[in-house]
C-alpha positions, -999 to 999 in steps of 0.1 A, spaced: -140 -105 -160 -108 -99 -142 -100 -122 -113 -74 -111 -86 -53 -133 -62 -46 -119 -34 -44 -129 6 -43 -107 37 -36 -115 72 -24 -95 102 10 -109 101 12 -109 63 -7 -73 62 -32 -61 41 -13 -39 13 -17 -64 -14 -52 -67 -8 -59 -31 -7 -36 -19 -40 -57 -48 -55 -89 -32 -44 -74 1 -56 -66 -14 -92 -104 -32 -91 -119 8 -84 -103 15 -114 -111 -17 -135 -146 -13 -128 -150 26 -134 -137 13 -168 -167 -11 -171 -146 -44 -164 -164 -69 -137 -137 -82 -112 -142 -108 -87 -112 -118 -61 -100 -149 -47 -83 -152 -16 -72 -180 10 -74 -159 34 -87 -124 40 -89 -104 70 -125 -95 85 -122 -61 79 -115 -63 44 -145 -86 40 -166 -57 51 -147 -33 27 -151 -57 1 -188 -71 5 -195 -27 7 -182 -26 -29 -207 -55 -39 -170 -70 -53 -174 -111 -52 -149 -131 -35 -145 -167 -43 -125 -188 -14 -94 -211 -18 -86 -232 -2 -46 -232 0 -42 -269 4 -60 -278 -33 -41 -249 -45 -3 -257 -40 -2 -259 -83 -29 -233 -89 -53 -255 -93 -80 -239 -68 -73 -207 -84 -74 -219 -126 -103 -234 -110 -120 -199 -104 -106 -185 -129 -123 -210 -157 -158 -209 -138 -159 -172 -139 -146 -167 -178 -120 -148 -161 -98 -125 -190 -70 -119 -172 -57 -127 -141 -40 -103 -112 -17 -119 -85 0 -101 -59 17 -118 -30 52 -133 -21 37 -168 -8 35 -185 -44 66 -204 -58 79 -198 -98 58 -233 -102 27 -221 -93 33 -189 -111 43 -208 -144 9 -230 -134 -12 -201 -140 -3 -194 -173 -21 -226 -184 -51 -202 -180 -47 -190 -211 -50 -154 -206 -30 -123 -196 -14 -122 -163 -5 -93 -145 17 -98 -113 29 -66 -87 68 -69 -78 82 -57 -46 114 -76 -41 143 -95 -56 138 -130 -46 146 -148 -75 113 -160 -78 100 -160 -117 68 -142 -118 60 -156 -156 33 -128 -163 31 -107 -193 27 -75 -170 46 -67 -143 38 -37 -117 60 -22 -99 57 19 -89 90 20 -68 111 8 -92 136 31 -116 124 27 -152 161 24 -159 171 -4 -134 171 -35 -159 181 -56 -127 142 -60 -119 134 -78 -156 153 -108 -148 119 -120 -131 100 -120 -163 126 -111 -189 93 -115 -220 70 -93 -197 61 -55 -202 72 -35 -167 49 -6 -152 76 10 -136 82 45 -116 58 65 -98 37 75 -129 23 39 -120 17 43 -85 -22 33 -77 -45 60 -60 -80 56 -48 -104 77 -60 -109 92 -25 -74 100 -25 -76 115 -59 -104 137 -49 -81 149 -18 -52 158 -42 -76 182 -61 -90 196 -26 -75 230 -15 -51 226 12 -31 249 39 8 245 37 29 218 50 46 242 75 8 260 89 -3 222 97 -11 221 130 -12 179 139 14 147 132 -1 115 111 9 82 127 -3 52 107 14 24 105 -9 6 76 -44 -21 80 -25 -46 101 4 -27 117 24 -62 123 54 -50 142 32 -37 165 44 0 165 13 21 166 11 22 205 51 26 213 56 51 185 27 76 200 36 72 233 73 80 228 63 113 210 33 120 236 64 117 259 87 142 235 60 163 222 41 169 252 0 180 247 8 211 226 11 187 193 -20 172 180 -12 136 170 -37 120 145 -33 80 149 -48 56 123 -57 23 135 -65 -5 104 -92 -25 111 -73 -56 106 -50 -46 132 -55 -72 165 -71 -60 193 -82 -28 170 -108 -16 193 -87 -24 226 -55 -8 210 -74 23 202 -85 29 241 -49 23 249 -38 49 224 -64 75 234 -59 72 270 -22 88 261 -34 125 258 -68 148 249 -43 159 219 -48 122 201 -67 120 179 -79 81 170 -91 69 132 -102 33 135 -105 17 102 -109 53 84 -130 46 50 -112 77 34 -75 80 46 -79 117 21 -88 141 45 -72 127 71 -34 129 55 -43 162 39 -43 178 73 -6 165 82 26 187 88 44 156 94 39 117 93 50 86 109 42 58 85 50 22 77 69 15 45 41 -1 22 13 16 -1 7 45 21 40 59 13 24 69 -25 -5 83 -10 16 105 15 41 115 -16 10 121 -36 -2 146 -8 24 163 -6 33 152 33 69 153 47 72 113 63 97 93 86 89 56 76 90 27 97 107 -3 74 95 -34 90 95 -65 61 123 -71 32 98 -63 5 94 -24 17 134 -19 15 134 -7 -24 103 11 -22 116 32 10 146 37 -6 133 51 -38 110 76 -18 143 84 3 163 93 -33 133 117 -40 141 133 -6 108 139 8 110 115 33 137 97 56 133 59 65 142 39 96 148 3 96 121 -3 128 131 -44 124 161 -29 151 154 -29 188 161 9 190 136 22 165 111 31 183 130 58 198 153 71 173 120 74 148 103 96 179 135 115 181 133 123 149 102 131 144 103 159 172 134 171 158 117 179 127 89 189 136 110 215 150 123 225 120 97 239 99 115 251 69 129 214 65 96 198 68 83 226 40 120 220 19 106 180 20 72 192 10 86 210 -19 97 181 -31 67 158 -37 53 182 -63 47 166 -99 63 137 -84 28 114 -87 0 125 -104 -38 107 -101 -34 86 -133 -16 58 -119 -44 34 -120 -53 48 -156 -21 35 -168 -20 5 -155 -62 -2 -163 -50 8 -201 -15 -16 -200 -45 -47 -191 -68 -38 -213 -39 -38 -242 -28 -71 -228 -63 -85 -233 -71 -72 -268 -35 -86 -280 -51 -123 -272 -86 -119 -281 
């Protein structure tokens, strides 16, 4: 049994919930049973969860402050090793957990000086030479670079698929992740219906932890006939496949467009996307915008029409992704847990 931590909300977002769910996929397909706990979760990813018959145990985040509520779950389940991602624990809490007993594996985003005190430590943006990111967990083993990144197995499948070129791509992917906290979804499309006019198919994701989802899509769809609206898409695949060009926040979906092959401008709107945006920028298929500045909205629209001008560019980008992230990701890092757990048994 595998237990994950992990919380989403909308102003939090719901990345750490979904890589987890990404990494449980793989667990799973591997024979492993995985259960989560979580303080808090959003609706949506209740539904998602409770679809993939995954248990959830609740914490409450009072009697947890020294990991109590979650060694708690952990013993009562038989738990073998323990996931945590999220920003929201302290190094005591961290250092709590390892009273479990058992192999901890903890994702890393950011530098915050915060001691993560696991014997794995997961982190797909970072350079497997940058010995700067060990100083959280100096005894730990580092799943580093993008051979680690983690891929559904919908995702996957859409990376076999066949697929026209970047440049004979006929629409623009806007999706700014489950929760879109910034709040960018609605400006961002309207400033490049405004640029774009109705010649350019937009494609607009909507997460289903987003709030307002439902009333946010109308406002989006009311913009133009060319929009097209994806509320809370199952399988983001297809969807991204089809892309010349996309508009995207800087969290998870930046593997999957990478992994896709699809030219991006992301949107950096929290502290812990600034390495993983600029790791994606070094492999120059992408450009990033820090959107926490009060003229993003329109430089990023700007941008985005200028390039989609430039077809040759936007194919030059493509290029670029190729053998950059394969689909073994989660392989890796399902084989780096298992190794963990057969070192203490």
């Amino acid at each position: 049994m595998i237990l994950i931590r992990a919380d989403a909300t909308p102003a939090m977002g719901t990345g750490h919930v979904m890589r987890c769910l990404t990494l449980a996929e793989a667990l799973r397909d591997r024979g492993l049973d995985v259960a989560f706990a979580a303080a808090a979760l959003t609706p949506s990813l209740e539904r998602r969860l409770a679809a993939e018959e995954i248990p959830v145990r609740a914490i409450d985040p009072a009697a947890d402050d020294l990991a109590d509520a979650t060694l708690g779950v952990a013993r009562e389940l038989g738990a073998n090793a323990i996931v945590v991602d999220g920003y929201q624990w302290s190094g005591d809490w961290r250092l709590a957990l390892r009273s479990s007993g058992v192999p901890i594996l903890a994702f890393q985003d950011q530098r915050d000086g915060v001691p993560l005190h696991a014997d794995l430590v997961l982190n797909a943006a970072a350079d497997p030479a940058d010995e700067s990111w060990r100083l959280a967990a100096p005894a730990a083993r580092f799943l580093t670079g993008p051979g680690h990144v983690l891929l559904r197995r919908e995702l996957r499948r859409a990376m076999a698929a066949p697929s026209d070129p970047v440049g004979a791509r006929t629409s623009i992917l806007v999706t700014f992740g489950g929760a879109d906290p910034a709040g960018l979804t609605l400006p961002i499309t309207a400033a490049l219906d405004r640029l774009l006019g109705p010649d350019v198919a937009l494609d607009v994701v909507i997460g289903g932890s987003v709030p307002g989802a439902d009333g946010l899509a109308l406002r989006v769809a009311a913009l133009g006939e060319q929009i097209a609206i994806h509320l809370d898409p199952l399988e983001m695949g297809p969807v991204i496949g089809r892309a010349g060009l996309a508009v995207s926040a800087a969290g998870g979906t930046i593997g999957e467009l990478a992994a896709l092959g699809v030219p991006a401008l992301i949107a950096i709107v929290a502290e812990n996307q600034v390495a993983g945006a600029a790791a994606a920028v070094a492999d120059g298929w992408c450009e990033a915008f820090d959107a926490r500045g009060l003229d993003a909205v329109e430089a990023i629209a700007a941008r985005t029409a200028a390039l989609w001008a430039d077809r040759a560019q936007r194919e030059a980008m493509a290029l670029r992704t190729r053998g950059l992230i394969d689909a073994e990701g989660a392989e890796r890092v399902v084989d780096a847990l298992i190794g963990a757990m057969q070192t203490l048994w």
